[in-house]
CHARMM-style PDB file with segment names, atoms N, HN, CA, C and O in Angstrom:
ATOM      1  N   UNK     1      10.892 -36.288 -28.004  1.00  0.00      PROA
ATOM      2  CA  UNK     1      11.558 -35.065 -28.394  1.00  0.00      PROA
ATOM      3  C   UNK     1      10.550 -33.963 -28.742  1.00  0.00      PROA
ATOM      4  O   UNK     1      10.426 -32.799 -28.359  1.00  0.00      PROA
ATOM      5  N   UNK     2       9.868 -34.745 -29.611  1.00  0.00      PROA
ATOM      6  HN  UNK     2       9.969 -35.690 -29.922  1.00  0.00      PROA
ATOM      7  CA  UNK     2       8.224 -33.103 -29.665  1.00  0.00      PROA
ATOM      8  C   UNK     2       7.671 -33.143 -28.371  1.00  0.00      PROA
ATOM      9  O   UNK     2       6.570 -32.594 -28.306  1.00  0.00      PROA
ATOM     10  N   UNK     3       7.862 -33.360 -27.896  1.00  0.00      PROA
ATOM     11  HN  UNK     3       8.756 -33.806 -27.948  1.00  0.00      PROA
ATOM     12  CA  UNK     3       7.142 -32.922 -26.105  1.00  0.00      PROA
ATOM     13  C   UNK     3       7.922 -31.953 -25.521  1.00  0.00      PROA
ATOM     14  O   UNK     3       7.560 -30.886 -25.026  1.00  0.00      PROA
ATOM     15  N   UNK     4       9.500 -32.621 -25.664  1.00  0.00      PROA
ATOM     16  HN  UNK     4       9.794 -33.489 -26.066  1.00  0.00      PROA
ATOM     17  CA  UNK     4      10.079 -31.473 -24.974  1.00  0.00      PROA
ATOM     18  C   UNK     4      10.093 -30.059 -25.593  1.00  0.00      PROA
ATOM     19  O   UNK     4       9.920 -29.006 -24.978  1.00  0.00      PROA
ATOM     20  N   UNK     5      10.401 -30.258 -27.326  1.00  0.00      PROA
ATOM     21  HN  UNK     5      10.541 -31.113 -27.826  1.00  0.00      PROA
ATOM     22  CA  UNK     5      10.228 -29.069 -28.065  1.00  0.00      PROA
ATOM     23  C   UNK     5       8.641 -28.179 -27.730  1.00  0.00      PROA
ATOM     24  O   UNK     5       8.664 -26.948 -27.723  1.00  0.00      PROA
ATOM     25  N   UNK     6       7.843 -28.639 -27.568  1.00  0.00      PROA
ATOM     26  HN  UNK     6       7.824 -29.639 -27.573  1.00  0.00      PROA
ATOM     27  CA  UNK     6       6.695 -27.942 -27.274  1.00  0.00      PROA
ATOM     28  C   UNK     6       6.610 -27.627 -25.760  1.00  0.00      PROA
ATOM     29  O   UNK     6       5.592 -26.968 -25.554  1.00  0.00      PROA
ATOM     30  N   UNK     7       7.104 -27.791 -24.964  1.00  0.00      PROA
ATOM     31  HN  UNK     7       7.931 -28.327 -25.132  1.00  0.00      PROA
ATOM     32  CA  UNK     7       7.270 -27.275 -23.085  1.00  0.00      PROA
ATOM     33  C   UNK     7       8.075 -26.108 -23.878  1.00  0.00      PROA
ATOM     34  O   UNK     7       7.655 -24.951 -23.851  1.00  0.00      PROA
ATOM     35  N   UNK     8       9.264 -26.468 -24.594  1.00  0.00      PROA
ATOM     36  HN  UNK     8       9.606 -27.408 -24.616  1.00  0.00      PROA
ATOM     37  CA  UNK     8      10.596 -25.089 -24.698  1.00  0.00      PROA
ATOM     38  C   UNK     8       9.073 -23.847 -25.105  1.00  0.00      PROA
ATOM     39  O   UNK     8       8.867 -23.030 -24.207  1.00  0.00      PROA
ATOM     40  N   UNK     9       8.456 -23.786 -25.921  1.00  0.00      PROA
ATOM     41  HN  UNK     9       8.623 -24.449 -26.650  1.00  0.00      PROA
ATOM     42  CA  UNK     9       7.894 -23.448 -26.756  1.00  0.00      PROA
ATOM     43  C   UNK     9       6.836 -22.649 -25.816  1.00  0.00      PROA
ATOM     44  O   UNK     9       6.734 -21.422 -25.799  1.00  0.00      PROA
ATOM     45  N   UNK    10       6.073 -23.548 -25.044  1.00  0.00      PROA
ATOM     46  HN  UNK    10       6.157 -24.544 -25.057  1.00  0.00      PROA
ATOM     47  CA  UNK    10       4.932 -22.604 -24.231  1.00  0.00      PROA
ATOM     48  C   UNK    10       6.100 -21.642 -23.417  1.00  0.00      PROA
ATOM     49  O   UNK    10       6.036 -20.413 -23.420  1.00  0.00      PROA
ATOM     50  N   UNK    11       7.263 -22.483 -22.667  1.00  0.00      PROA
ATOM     51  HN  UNK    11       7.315 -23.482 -22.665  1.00  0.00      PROA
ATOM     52  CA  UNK    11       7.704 -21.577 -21.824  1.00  0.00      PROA
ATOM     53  C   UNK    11       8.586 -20.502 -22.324  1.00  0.00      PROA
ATOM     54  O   UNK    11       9.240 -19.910 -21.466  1.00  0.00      PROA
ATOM     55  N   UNK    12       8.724 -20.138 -23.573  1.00  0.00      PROA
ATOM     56  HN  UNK    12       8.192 -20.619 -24.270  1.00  0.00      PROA
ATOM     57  CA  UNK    12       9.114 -19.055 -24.266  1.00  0.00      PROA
ATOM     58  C   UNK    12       8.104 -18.079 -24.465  1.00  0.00      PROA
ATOM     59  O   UNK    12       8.325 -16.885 -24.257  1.00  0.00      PROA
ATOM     60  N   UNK    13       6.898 -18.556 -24.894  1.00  0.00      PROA
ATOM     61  HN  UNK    13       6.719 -19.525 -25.063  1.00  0.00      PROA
ATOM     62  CA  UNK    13       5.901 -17.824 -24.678  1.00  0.00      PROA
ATOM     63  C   UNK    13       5.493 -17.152 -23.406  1.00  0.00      PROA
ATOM     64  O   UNK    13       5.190 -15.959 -23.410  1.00  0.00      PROA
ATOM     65  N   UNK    14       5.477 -17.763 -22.489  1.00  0.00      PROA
ATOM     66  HN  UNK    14       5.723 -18.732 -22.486  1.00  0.00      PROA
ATOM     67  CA  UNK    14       5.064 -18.037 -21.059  1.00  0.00      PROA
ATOM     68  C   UNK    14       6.073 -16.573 -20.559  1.00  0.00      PROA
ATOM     69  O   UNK    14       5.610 -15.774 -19.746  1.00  0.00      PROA
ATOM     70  N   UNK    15       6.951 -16.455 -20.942  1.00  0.00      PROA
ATOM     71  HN  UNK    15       7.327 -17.105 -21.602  1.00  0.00      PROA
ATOM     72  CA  UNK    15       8.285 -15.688 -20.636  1.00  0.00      PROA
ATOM     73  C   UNK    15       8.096 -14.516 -21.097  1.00  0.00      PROA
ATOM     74  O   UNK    15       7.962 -13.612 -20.272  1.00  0.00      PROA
ATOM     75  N   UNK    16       8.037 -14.225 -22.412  1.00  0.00      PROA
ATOM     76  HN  UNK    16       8.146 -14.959 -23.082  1.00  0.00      PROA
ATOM     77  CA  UNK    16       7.207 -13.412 -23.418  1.00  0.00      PROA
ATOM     78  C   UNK    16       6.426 -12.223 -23.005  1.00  0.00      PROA
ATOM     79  O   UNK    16       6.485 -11.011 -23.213  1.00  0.00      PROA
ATOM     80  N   UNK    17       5.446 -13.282 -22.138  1.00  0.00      PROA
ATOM     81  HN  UNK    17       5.399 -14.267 -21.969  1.00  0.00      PROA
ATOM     82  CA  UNK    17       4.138 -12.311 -21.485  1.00  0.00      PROA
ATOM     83  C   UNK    17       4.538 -11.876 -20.184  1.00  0.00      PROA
ATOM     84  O   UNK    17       4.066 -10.932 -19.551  1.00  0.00      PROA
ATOM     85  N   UNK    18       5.272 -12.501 -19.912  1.00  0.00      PROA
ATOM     86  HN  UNK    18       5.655 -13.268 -20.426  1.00  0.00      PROA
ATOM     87  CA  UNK    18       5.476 -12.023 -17.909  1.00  0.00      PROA
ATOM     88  C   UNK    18       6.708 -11.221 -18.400  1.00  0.00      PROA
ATOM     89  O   UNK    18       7.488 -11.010 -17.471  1.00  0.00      PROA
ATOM     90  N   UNK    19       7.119 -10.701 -19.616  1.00  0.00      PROA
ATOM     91  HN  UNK    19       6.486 -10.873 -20.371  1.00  0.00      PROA
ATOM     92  CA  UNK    19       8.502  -9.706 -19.735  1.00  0.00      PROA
ATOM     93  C   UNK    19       7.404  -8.239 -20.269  1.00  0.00      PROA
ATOM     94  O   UNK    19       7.746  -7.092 -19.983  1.00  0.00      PROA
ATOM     95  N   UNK    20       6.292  -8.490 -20.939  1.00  0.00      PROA
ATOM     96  HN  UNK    20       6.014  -9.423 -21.171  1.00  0.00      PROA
ATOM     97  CA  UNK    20       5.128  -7.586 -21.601  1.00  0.00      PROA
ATOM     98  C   UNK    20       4.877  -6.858 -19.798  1.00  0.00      PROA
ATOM     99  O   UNK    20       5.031  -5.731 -19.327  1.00  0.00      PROA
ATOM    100  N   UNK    21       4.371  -8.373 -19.145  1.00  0.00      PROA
ATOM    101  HN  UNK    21       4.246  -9.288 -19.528  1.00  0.00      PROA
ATOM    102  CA  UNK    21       3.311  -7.384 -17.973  1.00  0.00      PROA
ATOM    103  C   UNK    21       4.621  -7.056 -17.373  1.00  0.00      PROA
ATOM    104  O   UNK    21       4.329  -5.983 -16.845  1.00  0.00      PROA
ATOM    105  N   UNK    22       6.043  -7.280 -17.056  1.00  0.00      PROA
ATOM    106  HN  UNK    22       6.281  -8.152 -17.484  1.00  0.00      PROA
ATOM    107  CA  UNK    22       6.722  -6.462 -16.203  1.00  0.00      PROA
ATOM    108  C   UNK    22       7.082  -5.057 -16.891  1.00  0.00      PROA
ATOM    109  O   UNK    22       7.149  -4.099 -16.122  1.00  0.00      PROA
ATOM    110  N   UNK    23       7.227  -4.919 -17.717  1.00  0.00      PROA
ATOM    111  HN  UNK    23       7.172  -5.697 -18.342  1.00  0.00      PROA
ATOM    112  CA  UNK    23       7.084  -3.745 -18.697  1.00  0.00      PROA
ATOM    113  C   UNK    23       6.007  -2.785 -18.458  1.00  0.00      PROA
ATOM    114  O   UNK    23       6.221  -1.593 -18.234  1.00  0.00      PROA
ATOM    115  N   UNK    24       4.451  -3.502 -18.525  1.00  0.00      PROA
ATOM    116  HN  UNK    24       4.278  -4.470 -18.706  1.00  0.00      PROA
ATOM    117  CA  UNK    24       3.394  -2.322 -18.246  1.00  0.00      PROA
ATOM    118  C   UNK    24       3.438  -2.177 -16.956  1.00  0.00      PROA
ATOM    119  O   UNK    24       3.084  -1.052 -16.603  1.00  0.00      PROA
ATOM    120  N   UNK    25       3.821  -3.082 -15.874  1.00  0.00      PROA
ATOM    121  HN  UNK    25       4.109  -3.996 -16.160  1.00  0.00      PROA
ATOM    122  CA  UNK    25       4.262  -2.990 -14.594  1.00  0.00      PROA
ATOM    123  C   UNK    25       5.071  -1.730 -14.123  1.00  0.00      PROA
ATOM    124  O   UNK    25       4.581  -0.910 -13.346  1.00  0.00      PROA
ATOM    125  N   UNK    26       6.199  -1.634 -14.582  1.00  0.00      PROA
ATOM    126  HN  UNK    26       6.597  -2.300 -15.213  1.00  0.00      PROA
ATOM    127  CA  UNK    26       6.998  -0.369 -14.353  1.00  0.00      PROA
ATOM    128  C   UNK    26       6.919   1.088 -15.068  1.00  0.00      PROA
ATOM    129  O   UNK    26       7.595   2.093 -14.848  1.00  0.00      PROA
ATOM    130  N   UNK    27       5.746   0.841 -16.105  1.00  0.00      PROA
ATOM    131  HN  UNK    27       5.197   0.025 -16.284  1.00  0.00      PROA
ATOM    132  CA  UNK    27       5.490   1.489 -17.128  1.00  0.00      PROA
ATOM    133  C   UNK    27       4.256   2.606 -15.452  1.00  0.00      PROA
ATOM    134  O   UNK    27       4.488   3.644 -14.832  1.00  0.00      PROA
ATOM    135  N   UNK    28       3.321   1.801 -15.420  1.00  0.00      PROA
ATOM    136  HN  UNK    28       3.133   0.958 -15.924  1.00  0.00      PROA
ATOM    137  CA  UNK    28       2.093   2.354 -13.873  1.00  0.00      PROA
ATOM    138  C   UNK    28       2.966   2.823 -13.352  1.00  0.00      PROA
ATOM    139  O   UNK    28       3.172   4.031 -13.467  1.00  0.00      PROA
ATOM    140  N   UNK    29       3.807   1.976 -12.570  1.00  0.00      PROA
ATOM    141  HN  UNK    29       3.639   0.995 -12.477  1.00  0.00      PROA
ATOM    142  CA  UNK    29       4.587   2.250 -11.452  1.00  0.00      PROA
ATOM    143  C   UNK    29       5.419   4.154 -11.716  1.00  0.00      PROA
ATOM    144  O   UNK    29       5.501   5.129 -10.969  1.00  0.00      PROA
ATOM    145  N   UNK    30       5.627   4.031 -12.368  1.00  0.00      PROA
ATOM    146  HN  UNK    30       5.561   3.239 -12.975  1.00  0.00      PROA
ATOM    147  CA  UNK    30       6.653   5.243 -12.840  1.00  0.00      PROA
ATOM    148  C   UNK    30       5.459   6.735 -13.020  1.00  0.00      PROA
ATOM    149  O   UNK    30       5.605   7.944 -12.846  1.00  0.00      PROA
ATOM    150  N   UNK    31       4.155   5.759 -13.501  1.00  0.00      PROA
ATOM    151  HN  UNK    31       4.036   4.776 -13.643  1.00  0.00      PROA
ATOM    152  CA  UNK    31       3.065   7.399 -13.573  1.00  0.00      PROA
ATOM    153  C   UNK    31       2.711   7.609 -12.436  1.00  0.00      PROA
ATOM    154  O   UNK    31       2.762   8.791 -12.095  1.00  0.00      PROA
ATOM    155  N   UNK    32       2.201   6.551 -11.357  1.00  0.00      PROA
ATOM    156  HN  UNK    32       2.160   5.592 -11.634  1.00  0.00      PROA
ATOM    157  CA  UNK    32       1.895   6.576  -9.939  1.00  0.00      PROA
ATOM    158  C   UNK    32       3.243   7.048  -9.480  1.00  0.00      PROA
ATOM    159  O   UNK    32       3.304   6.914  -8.258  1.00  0.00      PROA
ATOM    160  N   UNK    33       4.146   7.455  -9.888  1.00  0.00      PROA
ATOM    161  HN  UNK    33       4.097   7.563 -10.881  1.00  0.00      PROA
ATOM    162  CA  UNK    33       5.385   7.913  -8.466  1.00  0.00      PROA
ATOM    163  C   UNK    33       5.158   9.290  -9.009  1.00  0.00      PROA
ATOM    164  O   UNK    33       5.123  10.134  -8.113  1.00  0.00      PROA
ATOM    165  N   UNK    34       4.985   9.788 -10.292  1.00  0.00      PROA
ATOM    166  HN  UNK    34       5.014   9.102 -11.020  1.00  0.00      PROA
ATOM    167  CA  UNK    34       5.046  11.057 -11.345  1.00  0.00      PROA
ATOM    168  C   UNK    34       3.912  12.008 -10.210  1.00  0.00      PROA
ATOM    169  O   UNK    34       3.996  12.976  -9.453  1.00  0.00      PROA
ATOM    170  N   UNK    35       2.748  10.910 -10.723  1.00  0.00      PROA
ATOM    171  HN  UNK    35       2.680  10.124 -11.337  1.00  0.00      PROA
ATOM    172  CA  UNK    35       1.460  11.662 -10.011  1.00  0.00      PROA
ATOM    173  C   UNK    35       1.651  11.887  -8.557  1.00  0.00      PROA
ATOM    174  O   UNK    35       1.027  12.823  -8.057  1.00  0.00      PROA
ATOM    175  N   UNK    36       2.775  10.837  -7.468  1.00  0.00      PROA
ATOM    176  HN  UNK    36       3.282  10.077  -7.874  1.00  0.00      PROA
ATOM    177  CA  UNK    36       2.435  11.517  -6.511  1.00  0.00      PROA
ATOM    178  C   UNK    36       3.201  12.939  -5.968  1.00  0.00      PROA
ATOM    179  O   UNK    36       2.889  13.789  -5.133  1.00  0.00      PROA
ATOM    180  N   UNK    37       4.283  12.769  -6.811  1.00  0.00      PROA
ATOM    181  HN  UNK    37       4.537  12.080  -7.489  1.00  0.00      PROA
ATOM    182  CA  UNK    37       5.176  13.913  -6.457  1.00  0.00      PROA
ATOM    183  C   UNK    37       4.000  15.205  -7.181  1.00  0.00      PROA
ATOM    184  O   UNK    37       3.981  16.362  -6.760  1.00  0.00      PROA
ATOM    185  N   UNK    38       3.414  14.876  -7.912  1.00  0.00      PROA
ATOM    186  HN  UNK    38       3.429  13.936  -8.254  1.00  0.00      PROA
ATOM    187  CA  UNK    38       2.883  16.330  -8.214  1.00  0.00      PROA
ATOM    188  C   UNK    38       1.673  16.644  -7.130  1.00  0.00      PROA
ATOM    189  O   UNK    38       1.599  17.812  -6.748  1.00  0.00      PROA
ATOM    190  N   UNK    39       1.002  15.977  -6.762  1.00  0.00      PROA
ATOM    191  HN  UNK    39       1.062  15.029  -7.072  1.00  0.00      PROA
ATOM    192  CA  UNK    39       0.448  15.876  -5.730  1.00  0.00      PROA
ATOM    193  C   UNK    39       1.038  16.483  -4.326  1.00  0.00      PROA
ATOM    194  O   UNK    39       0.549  17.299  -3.545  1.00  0.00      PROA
ATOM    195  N   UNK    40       2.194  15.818  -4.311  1.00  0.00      PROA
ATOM    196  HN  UNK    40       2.591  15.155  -4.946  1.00  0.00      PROA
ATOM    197  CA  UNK    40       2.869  16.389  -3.196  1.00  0.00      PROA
ATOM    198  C   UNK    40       3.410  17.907  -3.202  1.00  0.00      PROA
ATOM    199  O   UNK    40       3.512  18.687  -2.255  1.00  0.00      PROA
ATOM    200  N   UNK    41       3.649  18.040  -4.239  1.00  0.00      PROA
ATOM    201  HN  UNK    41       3.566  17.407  -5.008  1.00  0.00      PROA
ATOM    202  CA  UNK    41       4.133  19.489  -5.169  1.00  0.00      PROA
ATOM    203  C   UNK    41       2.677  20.538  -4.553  1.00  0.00      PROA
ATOM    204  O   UNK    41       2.609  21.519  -3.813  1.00  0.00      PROA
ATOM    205  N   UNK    42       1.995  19.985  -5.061  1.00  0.00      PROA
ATOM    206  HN  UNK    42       2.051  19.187  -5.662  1.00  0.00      PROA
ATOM    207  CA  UNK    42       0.674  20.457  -4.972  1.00  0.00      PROA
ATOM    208  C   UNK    42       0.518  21.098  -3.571  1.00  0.00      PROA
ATOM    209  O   UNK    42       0.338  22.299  -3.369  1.00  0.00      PROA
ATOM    210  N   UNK    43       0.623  20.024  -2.530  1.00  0.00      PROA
ATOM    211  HN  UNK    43       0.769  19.049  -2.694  1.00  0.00      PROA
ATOM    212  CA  UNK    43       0.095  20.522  -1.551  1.00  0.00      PROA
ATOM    213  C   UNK    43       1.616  21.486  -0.408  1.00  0.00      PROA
ATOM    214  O   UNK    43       1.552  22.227   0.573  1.00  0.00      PROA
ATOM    215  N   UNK    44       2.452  21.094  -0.993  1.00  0.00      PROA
ATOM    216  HN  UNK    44       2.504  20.492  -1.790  1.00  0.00      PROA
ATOM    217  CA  UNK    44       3.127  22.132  -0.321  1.00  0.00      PROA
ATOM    218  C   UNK    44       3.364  23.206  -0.857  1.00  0.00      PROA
ATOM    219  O   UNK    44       3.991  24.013  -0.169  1.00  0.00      PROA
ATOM    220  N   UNK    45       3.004  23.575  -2.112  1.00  0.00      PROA
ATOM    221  HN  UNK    45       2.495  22.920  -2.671  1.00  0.00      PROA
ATOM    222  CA  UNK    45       2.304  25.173  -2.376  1.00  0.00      PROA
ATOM    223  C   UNK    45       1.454  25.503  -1.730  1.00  0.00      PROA
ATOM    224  O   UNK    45       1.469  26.684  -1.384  1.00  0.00      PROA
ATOM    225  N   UNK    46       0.500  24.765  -1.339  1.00  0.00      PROA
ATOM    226  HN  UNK    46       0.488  23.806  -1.620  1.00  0.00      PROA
ATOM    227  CA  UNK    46      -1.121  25.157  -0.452  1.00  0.00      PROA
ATOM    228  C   UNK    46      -0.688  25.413   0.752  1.00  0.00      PROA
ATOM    229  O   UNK    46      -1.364  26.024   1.579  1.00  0.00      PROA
ATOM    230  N   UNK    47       0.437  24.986   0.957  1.00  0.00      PROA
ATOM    231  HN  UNK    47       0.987  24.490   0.286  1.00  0.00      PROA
ATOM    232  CA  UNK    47       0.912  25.146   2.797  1.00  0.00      PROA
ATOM    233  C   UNK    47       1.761  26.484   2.756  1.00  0.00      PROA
ATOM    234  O   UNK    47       1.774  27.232   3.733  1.00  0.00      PROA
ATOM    235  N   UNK    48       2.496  26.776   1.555  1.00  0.00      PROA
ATOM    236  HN  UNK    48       2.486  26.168   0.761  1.00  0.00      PROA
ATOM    237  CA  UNK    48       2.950  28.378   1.585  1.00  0.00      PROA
ATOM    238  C   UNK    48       2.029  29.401   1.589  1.00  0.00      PROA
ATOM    239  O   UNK    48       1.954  30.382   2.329  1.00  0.00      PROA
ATOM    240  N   UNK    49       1.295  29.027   0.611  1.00  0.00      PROA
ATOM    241  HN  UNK    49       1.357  28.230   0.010  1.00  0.00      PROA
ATOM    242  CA  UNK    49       0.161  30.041   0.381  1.00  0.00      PROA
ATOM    243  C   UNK    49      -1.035  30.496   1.651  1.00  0.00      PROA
ATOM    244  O   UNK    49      -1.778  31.469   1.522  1.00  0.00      PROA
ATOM    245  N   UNK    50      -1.034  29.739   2.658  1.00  0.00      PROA
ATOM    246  HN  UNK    50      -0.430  28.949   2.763  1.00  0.00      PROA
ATOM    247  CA  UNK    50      -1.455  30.438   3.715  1.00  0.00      PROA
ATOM    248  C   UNK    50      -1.168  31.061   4.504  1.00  0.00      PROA
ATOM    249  O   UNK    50      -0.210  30.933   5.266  1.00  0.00      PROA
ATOM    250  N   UNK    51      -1.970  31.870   4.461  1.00  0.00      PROA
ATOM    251  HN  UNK    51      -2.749  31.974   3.841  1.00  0.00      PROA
ATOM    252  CA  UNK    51      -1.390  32.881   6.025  1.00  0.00      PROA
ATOM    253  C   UNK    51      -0.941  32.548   6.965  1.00  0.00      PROA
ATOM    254  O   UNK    51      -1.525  31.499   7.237  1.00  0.00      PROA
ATOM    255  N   UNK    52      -0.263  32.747   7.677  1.00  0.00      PROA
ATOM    256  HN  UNK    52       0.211  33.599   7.456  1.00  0.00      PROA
ATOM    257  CA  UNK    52       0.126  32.526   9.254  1.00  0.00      PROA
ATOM    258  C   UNK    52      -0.665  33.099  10.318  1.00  0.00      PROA
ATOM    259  O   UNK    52      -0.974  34.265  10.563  1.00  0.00      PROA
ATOM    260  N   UNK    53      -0.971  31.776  11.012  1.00  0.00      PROA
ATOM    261  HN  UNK    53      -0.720  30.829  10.814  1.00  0.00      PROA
ATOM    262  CA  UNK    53      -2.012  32.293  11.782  1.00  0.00      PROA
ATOM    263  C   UNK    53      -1.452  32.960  13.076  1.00  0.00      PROA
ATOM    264  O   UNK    53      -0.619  32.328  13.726  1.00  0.00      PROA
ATOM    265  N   UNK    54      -1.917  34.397  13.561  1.00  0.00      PROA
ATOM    266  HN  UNK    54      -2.594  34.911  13.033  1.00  0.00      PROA
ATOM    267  CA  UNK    54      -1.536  34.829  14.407  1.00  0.00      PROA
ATOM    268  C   UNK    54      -2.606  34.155  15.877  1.00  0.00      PROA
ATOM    269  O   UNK    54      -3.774  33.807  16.051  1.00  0.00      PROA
ATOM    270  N   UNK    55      -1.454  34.254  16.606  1.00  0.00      PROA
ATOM    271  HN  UNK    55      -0.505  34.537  16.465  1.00  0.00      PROA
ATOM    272  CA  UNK    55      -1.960  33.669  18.336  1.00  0.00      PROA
ATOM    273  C   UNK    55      -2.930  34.631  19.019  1.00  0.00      PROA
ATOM    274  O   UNK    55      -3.951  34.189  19.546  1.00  0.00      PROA
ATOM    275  N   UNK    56      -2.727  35.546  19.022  1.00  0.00      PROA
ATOM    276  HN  UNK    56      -1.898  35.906  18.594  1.00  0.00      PROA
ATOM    277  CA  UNK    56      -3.745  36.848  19.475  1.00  0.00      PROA
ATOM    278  C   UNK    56      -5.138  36.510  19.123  1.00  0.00      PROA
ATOM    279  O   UNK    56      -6.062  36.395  19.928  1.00  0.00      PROA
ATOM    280  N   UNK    57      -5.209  36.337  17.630  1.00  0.00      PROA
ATOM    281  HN  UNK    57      -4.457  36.430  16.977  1.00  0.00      PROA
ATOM    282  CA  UNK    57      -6.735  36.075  17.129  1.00  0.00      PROA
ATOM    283  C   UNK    57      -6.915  37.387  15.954  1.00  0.00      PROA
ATOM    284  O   UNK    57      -7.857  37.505  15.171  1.00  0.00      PROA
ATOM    285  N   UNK    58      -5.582  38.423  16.106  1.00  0.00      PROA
ATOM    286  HN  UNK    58      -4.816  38.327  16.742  1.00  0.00      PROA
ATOM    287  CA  UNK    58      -5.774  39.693  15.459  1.00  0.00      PROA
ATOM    288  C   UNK    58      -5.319  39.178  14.128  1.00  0.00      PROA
ATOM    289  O   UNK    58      -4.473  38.292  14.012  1.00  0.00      PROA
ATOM    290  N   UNK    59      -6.061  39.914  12.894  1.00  0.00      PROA
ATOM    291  HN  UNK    59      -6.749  40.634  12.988  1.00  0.00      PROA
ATOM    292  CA  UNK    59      -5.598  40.382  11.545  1.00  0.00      PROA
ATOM    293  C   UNK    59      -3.800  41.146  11.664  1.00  0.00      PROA
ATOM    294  O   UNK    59      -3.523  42.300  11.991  1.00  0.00      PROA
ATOM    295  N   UNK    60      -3.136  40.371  11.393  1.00  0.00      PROA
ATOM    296  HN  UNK    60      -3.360  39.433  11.127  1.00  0.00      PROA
ATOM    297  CA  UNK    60      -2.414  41.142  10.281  1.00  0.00      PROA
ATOM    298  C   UNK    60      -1.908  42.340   9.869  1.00  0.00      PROA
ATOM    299  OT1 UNK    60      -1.367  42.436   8.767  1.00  0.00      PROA
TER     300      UNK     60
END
């Protein structure tokens, strides 16, 4: 019976930690999606903000 009580015991623990790392898991996950949309944000301002290039080769 203390054998089995001590398996319950690690694997409560055991449970514990893999509920911690899925936590800091989605915790990354959520700054990496944050960061890429701003990123992405980022660069399609940079794509308004240029000129249009004329075909001629002329200024504007």
């Amino acid at each position: 019976m203390a054998d089995a009580m001590k398996r319950i015991k690690r694997t409560e623990l055991a449970l514990e930690r893999t509920e911690k790392m899925l936590a800091e898991n989605i915790a990354l996950c959520s700054r990496i999606r944050a960061q890429r949309c701003l990123v992405e944000a980022a660069y399609r301002l940079v794509e308004i903000g240029r000129p249009a290039s004329n075909e001629d080769g002329l200024k504007a």
